[in-house]
VEXPAVEX-17451 format. One line per field, with one value per residue (C-alpha): residue in three letters; residue number from 1; x, y, z. Coordinates in steps of 0.001 Angstrom, whole numbers, plus 500000, padded with zeros to 6 digits. Example, Ala and Ser with C-alpha at 12.3 -4.5 7.8 and 13.67 -1.06 7.14 Angstrom:
# VEXPAVEX-17451
residu <- [ALA/SER]
num <- [1/2]
px <- [512300/513670]
py <- [495500/498940]
pz <- [507800/507140]
***
This chain:
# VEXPAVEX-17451
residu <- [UNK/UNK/UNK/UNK/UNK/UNK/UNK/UNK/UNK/UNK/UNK/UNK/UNK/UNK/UNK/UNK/UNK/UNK/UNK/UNK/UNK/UNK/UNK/UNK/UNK/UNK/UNK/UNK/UNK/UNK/UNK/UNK/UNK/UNK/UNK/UNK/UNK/UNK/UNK/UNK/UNK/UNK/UNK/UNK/UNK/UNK/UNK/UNK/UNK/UNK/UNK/UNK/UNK/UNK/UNK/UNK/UNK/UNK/UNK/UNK/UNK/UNK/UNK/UNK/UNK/UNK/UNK/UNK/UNK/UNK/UNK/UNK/UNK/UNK/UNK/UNK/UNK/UNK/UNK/UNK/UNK/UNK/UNK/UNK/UNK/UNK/UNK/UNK/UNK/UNK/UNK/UNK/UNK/UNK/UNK/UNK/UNK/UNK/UNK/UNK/UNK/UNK/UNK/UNK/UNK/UNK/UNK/UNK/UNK/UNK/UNK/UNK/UNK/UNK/UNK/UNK/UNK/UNK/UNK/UNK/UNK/UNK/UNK/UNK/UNK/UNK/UNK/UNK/UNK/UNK/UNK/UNK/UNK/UNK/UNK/UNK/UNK/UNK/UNK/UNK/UNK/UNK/UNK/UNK/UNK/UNK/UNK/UNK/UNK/UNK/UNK/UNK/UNK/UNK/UNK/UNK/UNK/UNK/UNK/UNK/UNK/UNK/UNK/UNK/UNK/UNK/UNK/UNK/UNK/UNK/UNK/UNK/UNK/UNK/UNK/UNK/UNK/UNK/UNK/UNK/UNK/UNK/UNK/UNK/UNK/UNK/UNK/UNK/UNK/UNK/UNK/UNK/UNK/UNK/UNK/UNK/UNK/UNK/UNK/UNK/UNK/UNK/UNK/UNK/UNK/UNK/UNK/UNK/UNK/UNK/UNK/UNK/UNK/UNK/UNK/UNK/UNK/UNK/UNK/UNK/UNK/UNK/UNK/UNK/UNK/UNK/UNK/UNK/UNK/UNK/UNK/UNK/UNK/UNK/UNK/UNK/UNK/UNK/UNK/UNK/UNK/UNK/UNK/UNK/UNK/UNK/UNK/UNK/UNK/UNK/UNK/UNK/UNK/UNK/UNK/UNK/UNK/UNK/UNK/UNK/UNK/UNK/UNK/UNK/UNK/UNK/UNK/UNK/UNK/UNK/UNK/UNK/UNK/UNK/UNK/UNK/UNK/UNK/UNK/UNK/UNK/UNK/UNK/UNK/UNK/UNK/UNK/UNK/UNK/UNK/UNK/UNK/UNK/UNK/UNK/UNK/UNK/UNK/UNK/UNK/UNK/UNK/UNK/UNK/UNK/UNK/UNK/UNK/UNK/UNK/UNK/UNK/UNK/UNK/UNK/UNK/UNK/UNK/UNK/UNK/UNK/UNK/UNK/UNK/UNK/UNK/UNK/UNK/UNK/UNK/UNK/UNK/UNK/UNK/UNK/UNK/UNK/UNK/UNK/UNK/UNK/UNK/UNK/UNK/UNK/UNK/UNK/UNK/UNK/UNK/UNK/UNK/UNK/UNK/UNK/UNK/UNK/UNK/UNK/UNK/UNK/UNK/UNK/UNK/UNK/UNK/UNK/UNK/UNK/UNK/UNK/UNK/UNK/UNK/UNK/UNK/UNK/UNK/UNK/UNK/UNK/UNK/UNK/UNK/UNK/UNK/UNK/UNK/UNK/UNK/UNK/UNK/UNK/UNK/UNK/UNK/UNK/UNK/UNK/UNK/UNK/UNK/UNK/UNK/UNK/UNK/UNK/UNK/UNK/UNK/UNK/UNK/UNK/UNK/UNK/UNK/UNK/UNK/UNK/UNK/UNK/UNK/UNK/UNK/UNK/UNK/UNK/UNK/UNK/UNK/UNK/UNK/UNK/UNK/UNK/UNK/UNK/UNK/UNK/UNK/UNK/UNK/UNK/UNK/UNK/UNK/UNK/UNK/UNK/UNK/UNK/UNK/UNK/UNK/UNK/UNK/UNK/UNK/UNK/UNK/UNK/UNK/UNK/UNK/UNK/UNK/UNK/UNK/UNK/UNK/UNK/UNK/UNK/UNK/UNK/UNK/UNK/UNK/UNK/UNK/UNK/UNK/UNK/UNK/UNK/UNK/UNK/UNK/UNK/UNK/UNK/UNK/UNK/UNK/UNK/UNK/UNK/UNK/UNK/UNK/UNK/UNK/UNK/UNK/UNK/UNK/UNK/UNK/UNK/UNK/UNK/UNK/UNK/UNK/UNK/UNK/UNK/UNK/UNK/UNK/UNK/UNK/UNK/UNK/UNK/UNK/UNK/UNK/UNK/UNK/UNK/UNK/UNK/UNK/UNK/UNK/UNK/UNK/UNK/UNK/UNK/UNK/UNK/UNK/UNK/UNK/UNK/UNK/UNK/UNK/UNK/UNK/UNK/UNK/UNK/UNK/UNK/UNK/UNK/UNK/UNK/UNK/UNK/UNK/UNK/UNK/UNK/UNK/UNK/UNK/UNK/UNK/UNK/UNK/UNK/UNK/UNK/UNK/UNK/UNK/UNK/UNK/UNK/UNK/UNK/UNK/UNK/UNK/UNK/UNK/UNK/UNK/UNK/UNK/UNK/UNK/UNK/UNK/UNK/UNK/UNK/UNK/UNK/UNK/UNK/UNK/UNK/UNK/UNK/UNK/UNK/UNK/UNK/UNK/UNK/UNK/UNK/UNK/UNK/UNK/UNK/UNK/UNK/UNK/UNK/UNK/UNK/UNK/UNK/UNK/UNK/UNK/UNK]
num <- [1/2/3/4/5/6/7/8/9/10/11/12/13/14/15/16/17/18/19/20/21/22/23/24/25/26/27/28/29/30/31/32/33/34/35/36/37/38/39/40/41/42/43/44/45/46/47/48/49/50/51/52/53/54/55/56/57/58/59/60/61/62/63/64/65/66/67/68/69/70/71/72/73/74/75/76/77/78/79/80/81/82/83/84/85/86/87/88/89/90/91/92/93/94/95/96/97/98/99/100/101/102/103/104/105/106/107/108/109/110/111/112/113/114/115/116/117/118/119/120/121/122/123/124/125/126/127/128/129/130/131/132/133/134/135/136/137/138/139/140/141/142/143/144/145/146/147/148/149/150/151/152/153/154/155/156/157/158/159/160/161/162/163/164/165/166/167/168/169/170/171/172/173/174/175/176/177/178/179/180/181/182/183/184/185/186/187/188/189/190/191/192/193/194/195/196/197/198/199/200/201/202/203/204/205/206/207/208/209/210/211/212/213/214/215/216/217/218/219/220/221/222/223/224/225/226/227/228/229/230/231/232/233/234/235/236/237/238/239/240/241/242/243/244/245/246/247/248/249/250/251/252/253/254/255/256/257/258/259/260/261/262/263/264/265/266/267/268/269/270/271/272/273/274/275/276/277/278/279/280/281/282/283/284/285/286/287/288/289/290/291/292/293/294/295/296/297/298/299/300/301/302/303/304/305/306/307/308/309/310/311/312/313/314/315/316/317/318/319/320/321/322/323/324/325/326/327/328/329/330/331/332/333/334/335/336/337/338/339/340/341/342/343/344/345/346/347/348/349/350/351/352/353/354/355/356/357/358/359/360/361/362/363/364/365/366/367/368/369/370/371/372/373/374/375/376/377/378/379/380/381/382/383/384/385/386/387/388/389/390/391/392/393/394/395/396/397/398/399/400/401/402/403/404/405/406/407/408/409/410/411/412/413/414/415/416/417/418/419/420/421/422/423/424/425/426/427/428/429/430/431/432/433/434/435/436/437/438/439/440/441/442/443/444/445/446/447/448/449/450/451/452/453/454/455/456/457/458/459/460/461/462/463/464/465/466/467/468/469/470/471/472/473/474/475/476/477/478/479/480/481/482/483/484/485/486/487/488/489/490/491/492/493/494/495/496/497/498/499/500/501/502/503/504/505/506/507/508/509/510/511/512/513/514/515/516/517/518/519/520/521/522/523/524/525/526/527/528/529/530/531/532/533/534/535/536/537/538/539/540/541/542/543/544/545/546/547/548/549/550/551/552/553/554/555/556/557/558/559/560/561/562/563/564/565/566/567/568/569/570/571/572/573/574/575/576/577/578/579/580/581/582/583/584/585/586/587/588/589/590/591/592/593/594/595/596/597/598/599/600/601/602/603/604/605/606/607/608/609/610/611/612/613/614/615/616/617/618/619/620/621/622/623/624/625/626/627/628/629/630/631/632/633]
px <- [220102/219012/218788/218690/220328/219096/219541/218144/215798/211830/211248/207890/205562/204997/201447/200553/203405/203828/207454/208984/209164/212407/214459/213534/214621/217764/217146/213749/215885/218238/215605/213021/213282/214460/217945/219784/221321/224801/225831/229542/230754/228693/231506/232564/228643/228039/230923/230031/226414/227520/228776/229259/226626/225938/223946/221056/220871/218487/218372/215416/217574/220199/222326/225887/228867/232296/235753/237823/241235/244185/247528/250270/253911/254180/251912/251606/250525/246933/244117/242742/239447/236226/232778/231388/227343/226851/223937/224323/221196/223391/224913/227858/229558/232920/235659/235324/236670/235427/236816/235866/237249/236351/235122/236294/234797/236422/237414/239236/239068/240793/240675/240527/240037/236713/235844/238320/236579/238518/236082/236353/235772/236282/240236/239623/238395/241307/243608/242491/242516/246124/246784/244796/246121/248174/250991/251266/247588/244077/241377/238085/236457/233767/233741/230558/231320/232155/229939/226873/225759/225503/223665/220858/218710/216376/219413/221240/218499/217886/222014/221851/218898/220800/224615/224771/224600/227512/229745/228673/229373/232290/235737/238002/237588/239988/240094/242190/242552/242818/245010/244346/243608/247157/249337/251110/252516/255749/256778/259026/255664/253519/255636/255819/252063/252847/254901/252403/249585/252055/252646/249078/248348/250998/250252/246486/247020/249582/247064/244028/245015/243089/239781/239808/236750/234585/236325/235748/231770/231910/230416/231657/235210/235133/237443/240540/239659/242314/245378/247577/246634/248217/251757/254077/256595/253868/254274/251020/251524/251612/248577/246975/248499/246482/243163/243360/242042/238466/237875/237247/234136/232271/228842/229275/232123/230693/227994/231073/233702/230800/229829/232699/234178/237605/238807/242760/243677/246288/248115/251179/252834/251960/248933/246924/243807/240980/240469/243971/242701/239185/241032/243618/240939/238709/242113/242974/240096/239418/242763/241710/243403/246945/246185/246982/243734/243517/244207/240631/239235/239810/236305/238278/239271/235829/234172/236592/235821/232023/232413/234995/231283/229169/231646/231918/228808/229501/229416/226885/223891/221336/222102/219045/218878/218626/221808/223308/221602/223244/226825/227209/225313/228778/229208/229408/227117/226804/223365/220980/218996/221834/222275/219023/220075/224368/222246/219630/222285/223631/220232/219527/222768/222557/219099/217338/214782/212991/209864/211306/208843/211092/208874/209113/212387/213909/216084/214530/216515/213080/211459/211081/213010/210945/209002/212428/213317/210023/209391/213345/212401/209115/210944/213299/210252/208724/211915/213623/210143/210025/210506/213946/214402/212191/214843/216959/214703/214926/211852/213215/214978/213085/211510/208287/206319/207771/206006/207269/208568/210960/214656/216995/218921/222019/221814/224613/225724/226556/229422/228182/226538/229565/229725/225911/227350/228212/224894/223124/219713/220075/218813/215289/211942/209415/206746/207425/208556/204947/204327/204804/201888/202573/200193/200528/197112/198844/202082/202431/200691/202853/199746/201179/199441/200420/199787/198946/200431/200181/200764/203875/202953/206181/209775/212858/215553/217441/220595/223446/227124/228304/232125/232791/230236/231045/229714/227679/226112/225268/223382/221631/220533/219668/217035/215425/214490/214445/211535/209473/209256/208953/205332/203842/205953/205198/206833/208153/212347/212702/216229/217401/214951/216438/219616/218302/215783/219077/221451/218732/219436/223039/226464/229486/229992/226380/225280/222240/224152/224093/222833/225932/227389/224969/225053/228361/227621/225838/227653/230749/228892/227961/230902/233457/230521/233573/235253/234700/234371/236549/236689/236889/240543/242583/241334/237815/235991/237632/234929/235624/236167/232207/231141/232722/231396/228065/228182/230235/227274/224647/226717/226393/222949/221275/223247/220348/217830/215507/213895/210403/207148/204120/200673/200643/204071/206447/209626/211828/213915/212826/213739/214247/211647/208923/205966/203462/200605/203100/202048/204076/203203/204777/204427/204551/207899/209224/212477/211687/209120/208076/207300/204066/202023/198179/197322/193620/192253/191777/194533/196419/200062/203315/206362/208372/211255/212449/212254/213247/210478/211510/208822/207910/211266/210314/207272/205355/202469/201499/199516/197455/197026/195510/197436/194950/195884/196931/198230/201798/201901]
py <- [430077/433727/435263/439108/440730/444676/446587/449421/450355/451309/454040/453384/452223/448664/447990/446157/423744/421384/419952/417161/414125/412857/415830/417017/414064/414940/418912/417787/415542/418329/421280/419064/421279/418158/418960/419935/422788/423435/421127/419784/416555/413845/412493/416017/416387/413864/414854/418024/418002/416154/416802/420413/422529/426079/428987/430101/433819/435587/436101/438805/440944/439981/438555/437261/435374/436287/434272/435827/434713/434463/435524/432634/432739/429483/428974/425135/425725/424770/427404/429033/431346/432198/433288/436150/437295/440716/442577/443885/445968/448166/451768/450678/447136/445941/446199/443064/441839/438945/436378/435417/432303/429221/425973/423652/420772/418609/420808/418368/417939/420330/420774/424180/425150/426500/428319/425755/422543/420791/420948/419525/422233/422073/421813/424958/427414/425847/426696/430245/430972/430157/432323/435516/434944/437342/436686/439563/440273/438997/439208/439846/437744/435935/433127/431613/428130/428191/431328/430139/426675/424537/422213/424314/425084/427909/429241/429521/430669/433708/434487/434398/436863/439588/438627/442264/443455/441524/442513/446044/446660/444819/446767/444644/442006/439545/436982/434198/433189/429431/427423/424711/421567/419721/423263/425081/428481/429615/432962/433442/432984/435160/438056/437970/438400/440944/442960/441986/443631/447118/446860/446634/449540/451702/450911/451752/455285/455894/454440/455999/459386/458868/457953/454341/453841/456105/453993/450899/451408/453007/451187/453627/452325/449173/449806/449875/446514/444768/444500/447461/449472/446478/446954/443784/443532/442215/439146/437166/434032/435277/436636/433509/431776/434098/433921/430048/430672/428973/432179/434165/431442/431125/433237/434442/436623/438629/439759/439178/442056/444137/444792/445076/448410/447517/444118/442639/439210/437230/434935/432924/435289/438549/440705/443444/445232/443136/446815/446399/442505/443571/446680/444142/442089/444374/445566/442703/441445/445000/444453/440281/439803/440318/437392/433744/431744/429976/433068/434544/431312/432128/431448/433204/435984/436622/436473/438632/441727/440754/441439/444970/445786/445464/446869/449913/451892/455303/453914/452045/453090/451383/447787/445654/442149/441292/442862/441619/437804/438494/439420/436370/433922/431873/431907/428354/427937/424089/424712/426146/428528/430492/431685/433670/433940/435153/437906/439481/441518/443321/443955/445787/447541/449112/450284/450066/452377/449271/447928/444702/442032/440892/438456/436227/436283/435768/433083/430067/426635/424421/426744/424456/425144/425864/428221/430406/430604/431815/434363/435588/435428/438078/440566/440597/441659/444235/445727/446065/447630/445534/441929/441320/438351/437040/437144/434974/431797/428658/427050/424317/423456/424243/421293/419862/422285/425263/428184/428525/432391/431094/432222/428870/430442/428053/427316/429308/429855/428049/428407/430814/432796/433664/437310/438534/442262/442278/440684/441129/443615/446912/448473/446505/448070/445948/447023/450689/451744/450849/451400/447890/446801/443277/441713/438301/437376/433989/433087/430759/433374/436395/438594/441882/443673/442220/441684/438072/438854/435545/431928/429853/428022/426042/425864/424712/422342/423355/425128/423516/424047/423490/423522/421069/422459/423595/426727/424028/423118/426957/427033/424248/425495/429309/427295/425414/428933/430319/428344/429050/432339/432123/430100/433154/436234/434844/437538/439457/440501/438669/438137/441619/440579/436956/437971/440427/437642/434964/437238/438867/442043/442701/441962/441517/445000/445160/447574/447157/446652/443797/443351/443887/441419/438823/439354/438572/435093/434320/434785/433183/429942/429605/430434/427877/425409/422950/425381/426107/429634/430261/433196/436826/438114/440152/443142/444768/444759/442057/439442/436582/438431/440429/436910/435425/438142/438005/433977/434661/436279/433923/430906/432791/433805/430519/428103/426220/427871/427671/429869/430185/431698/432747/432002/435565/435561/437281/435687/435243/433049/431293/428853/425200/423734/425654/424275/424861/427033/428423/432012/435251/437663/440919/442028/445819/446008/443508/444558/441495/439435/436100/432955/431410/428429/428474/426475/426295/428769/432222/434205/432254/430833/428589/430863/429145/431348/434645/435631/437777/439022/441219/443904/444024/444541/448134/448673/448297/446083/449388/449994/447604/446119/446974/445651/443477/441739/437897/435201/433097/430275]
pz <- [341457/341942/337884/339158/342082/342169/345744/344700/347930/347471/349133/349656/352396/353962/354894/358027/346182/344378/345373/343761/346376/345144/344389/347816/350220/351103/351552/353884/356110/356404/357374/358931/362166/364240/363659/367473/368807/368316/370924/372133/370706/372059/374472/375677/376161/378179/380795/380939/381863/385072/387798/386578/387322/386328/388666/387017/385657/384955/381204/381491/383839/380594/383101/381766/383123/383367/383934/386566/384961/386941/385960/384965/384197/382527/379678/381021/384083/384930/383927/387103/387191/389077/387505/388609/387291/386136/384984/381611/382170/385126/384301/386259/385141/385515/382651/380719/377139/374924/373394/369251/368494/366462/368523/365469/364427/367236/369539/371811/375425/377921/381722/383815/387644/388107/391179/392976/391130/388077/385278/381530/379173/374881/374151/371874/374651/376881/374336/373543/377558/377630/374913/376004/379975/380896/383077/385470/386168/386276/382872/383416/380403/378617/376199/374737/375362/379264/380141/378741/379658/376287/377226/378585/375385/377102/378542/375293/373172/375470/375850/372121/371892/373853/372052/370357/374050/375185/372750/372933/376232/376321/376429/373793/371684/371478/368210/368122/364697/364930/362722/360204/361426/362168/361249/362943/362544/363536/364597/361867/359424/362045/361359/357910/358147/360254/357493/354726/356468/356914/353602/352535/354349/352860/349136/350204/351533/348418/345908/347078/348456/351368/349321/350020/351454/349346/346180/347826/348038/344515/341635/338876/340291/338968/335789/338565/339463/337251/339616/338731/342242/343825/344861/343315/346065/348548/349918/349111/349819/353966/353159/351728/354815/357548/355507/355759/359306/359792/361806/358821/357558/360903/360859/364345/363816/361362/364522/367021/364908/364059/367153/369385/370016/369225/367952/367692/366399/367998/365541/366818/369128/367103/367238/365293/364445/362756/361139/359149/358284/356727/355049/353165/352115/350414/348992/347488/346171/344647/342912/342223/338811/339984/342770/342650/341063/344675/346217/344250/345593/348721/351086/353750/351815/350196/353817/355716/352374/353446/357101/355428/354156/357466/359384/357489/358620/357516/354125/354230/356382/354726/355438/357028/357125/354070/353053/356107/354535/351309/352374/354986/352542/352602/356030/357851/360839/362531/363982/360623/363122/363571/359938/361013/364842/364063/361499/364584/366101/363033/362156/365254/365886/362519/361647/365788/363892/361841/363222/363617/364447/367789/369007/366433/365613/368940/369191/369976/369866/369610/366986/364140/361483/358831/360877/361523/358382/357534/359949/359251/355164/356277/357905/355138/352969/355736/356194/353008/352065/348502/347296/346848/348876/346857/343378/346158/346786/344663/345240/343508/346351/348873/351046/351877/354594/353676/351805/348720/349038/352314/351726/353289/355069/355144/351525/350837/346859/344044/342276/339797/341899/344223/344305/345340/345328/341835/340125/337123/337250/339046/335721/336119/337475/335771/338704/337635/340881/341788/346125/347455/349766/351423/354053/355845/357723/357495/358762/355450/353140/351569/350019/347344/344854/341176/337519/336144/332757/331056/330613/329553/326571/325240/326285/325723/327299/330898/329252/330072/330402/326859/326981/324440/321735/318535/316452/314513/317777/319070/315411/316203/319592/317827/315324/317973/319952/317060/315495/318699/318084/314155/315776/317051/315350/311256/309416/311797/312641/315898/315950/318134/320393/320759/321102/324010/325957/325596/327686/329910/328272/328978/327637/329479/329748/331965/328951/326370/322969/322136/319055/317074/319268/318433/315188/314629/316823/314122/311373/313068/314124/310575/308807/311001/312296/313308/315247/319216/320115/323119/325262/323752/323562/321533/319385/321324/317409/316158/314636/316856/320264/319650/319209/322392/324267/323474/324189/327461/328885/327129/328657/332493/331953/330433/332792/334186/333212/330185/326952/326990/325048/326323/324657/323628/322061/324963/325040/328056/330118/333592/336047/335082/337093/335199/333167/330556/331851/334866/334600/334310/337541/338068/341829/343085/344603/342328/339942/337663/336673/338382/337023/339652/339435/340301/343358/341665/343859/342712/342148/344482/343471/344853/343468/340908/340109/338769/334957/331919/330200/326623/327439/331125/332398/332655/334243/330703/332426/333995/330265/330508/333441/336699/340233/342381/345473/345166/347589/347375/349407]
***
């Protein structure tokens, strides 16, 4: 899991392994690059790719179709339309609005009239036409799974590469926020949603004066995030109900909302802005502690404050795609290209001035794989003009034929990792701010400038989650790292410095002083050795409470990973897949430290993991070393 999170942007210019076989089975068989399109259930498939046929358009003219729905005044009677092919690429085109909806994962069958023929088409799309028909006059519309043919893989790979245009130039988006499997809501539970989302609004524009946004994208805000903005008398359990909507998870929305010009969501028979959804969200979650604990758990909940984020452009101009990567990480996507695919057209609608490398990142259905995520993990370097992607990959994890820098894509994140916005390491320049200069004359090979500082000579165990231990226990654990620096520091005060290396520098409060802190760890763990230390509460300087905090933030910082020494005595913490005579490299345009492992060639490496190094986390190799270029592979 990803140690340091920093999104502070270099300014500066771009310039033109060993895997374990067994850990890696599962993951390989999953990104082998054999997996399939997203295609229709198999028996829905096989009906649909005959007798139907499609006329071919021309996807370089970025030629579209549209459903010519007619008007119905029974919502049973039979779904009527004709298809009509437009240009996209023409100053004049005809009114149209699309549909964002959720296919499901068994969509059902369902049956419409299609230019006079009865065709089978997914039970979702037949559902969400009956909802959006109007009865009084015709819709001009399009929805993904009828107007593009699914089971045409060139076709849908170059409808996919043009998707931001579509929803661009469309008039209105309409979002159908699909129930639960097996639920249904009733009006009477539609409206109170209705009323929650007023009342949202309301204690918003009282609470914040107008200011939300500008407090919602401000860090120094934080200290308000403890629930007492958040008015009492709103009902949250509606809320909890509409954000149980798969709509909210899928990947494709986030590109779908984004882009549209104006976006409503139909729920039951009631019907308002996404805008008023996205602004609740952020709202609430801003506000977390007064929520229910499944309510914080929410995956629909944290994704629709995500899409708040990349919708909100004023606020946040700077977001390329690996922003956009790191705010839909949780998405859910069936086919694993489109977790690079859903991510193109944000990318291009919000910063059209990077010198995106188009051509290979155009969506491309038989593109293996790892070859996508690859290319997609590059640009993320070239663009962001420094190496933070790189603090995201766990080459642990990472299959067989993949370079070991390559960001998967639809990994998504662990538990402890949840909130990528709110990470540990903004305060971190250990290449000094040093220009970052990246080159790849291979597609496989990611080439920087960088430091080989030095070696990994002993370590200790992966940390663990250690619920159950008591204060005799964390003693135990404090000798053992503490007797591997007492090896290379005789007669010197090492124990700050441990206490610093074993919490990556921070406390819970994300400042530096922590010593105090630690110190009283260690005088609590050996005064009550058969006592657990539980959470800090209570008094802020109370004895107890310093302690907890200090091992609150140990517990979240050396969860998996392990303490280390180098041959020259630098003590840190790394990755748990890391080994003696792994080296420590810092790259220019790297915040932090990496941990590398020669390949045997000449300053040539497979990346390992991240690190904390006590002494290079600002910048300090710049005394004494000199950058040269070296190869990751």
């Amino acid at each position: 899991m990803p140690l340091f999170s920093s999104f502070k942007r270099s300014k500066a210019p771009v310039a033109p392994q060993n895997i374990d076989k067994t850990k890696q089975q599962a993951l390989s068989a999953k990104h082998s690059g054999t997996d399939s399109y997203n295609k229709p259930p198999a028996r829905l498939q096989r009906k649909l790719e005959f007798p139907r046929t499609y006329r071919n358009i021309d996807s370089d003219k970025k030629e579209i179709r549209l459903l010519r729905l007619f008007p119905a005044k029974n919502e049973d009677d039979p779904l009527q339309c004709t298809t009509q092919v437009i240009c996209l690429q023409s100053r004049k085109i005809p009114a149209y609005e699309t549909i964002s909806y959720c296919w499901g994962k068994d969509p059902g069958e369902g049956w419409m009239q299609i230019d006079g023929i009865r065709e089978l088409v997914p039970g979702s799309a037949e559902r969400v036409l009956r909802r959006m028909r109007s009865q009084t006059q015709e819709r001009l519309l399009w929805i993904d799974a009828i107007s593009i043919n699914q089971c045409n893989t060139a076709e849908k790979g170059d409808q996919v590469a043009f998707m931001c245009d579509i929803y661009q130039r469309g008039d209105h988006n309409l979002i159908w926020l699909t129930p639960p499997d097996k639920y249904k809501y009733t009006p009477t539970e539609a409206r109170s949603i209705l009323n929650s989302l007023q009342a949202v609004k309301t204690n918003i524009k009282r609470a914040t004066g107008g200011k939300f946004r500008s407090l919602m994208n401000n860090p120094a805000g934080t200290e308000t995030q403890n629930g007492r903005l958040l008015d009492a008398s709103i009902d949250l359990k509606s809320l909890q109900l509409l954000f149980q909507s798969e709509w909210f998870r899928r990947l494709w929305v986030a590109q779908e909302a984004a882009l549209s010009q104006q976006s409503t969501c139909h729920f039951g028979p009631c019907k308002f802005p996404l805008s008023d959804i996205l602004d609740a969200a952020a709202w609430l979650l801003y506000n977390g502690l007064m929520l229910p604990p499944p309510m914080r758990k929410q995956r629909g909940l944290w994704a629709a404050r995500s899409m708040w984020y990349i919708l909100d452009r004023r606020n946040n101009p700077d977001t390329d795609l690996f922003m956009a990567y790191v705010l839909t990480q949780n998405f859910e996507a069936t086919e694993a290209r489109d977790h690079v695919y859903a991510l193109m057209g944000l990318f291009k609608d919000q910063q059209p001035h990077l010198r995106l490398r188009g051509l290979l990142l155009r969506p491309k259905y038989t593109k293996p794989l790892p070859e996508v995520f690859r290319d997609a993990t590059r640009a993320c370097v070239e663009d962001s003009r420094n190496l933070q992607a790189l603090q995201f990959v766990e080459p642990s994890k990472v299959p067989a034929g993949y370079p070991s820098w390559t960001l998967l894509f639809d990994a998504g994140l662990s538990g402890r990792d949840a909130d990528p916005i709110c990470k540990l390491g903004n305060g971190f320049r250990a290449d000094g701010n040093a220009t970052c200069y990246v080159m790849f004359d291979e597609p496989d090979t990611l080439k920087a400038r960088g430091a080989d500082i030095d070696g990994i000579e002993e370590y200790s165990p992966t940390f663990s989650s250690a619920k159950s231990w008591t204060n005799g226990d964390h003693a135990k654990l404090m000798g053992q790292v503490g007797s591997m620096i007492r090896k290379r520091r005789p007669g010197k005060d090492w124990i700050n410095e441990l206490g610093l290396v074993l919490v990556a520098g921070h406390n819970t409060s994300r400042d530096r002083t922590v010593v105090d802190d630690f110190a009283a760890f260690l005088r609590y763990s050996k005064q009550y050795p058969t006592q657990r230390l539980a959470v800090p509460e209570g008094q802020q300087h109370d004895e107890k409470n310093r302690a907890g905090r200090w091992y609150s933030r140990f517990e979240q910082t050396m969860y998996g990973r392990k303490f280390f020494m180098t041959r020259g005595g630098l003590a840190g913490i790394g990755p748990p897949n890391m080994k003696s005579g792994d080296r420590i490299v810092v790259l220019c345009g790297g915040s932090v430290p990496f941990v590398m492992r020669s390949t045997g060639r000449k300053r040539e490496y497979v990346l390992i993991g991240v690190c904390y190094v006590f002494g290079l986390m600002q910048g300090e190799f710049k005394d004494y070393f000199v950058a040269e270029w070296m190869s990751v592979r």
